[in-house]
C-alpha positions in Angstrom: 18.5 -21.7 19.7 15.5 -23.9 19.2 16.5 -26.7 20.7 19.3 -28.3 22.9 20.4 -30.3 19.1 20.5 -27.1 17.5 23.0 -25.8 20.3 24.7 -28.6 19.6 25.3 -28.3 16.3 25.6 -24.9 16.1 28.8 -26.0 18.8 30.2 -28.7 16.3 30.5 -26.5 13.1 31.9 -23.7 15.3 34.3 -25.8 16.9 35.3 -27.2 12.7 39.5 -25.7 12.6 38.3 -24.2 9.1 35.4 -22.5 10.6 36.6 -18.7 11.4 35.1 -15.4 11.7 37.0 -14.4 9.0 35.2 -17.3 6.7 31.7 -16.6 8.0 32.3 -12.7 7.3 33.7 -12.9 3.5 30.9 -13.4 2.0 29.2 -10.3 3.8 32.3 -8.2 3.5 32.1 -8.9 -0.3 28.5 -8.2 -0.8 28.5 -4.7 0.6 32.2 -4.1 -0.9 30.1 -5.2 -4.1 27.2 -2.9 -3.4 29.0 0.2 -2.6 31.4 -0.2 -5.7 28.2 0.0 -7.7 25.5 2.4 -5.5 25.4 5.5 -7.0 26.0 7.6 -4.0 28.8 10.0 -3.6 29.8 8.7 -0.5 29.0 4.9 1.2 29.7 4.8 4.5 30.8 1.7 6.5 29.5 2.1 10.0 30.5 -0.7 12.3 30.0 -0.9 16.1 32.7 -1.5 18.2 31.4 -1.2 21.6 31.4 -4.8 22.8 
């Protein structure tokens, strides 16, 4: 963060009941969804890291 308000309101919207990991991720999840559907590769692969 850049500064202790930025914490802070990085904090606040976090802490918002509609504010999810889920609704952060949709729009990312669609994209690439999006972007595979159209690539013209044979295969897209959807690597993810799990090791956390």
């Amino acid at each position: 963060m850049q500064s202790w308000g930025s914490l802070k309101a990085a904090y606040r919207l976090l802490s918002e009941a509609d504010v999810s990991h889920a609704a952060l991720s949709k729009p990312h999840w669609e994209q690439i969804q999006s972007s595979a559907k159209t690539s013209d590769a044979e295969v897209v692969l959807f690597v993810q890291d799990v090791s956390l």
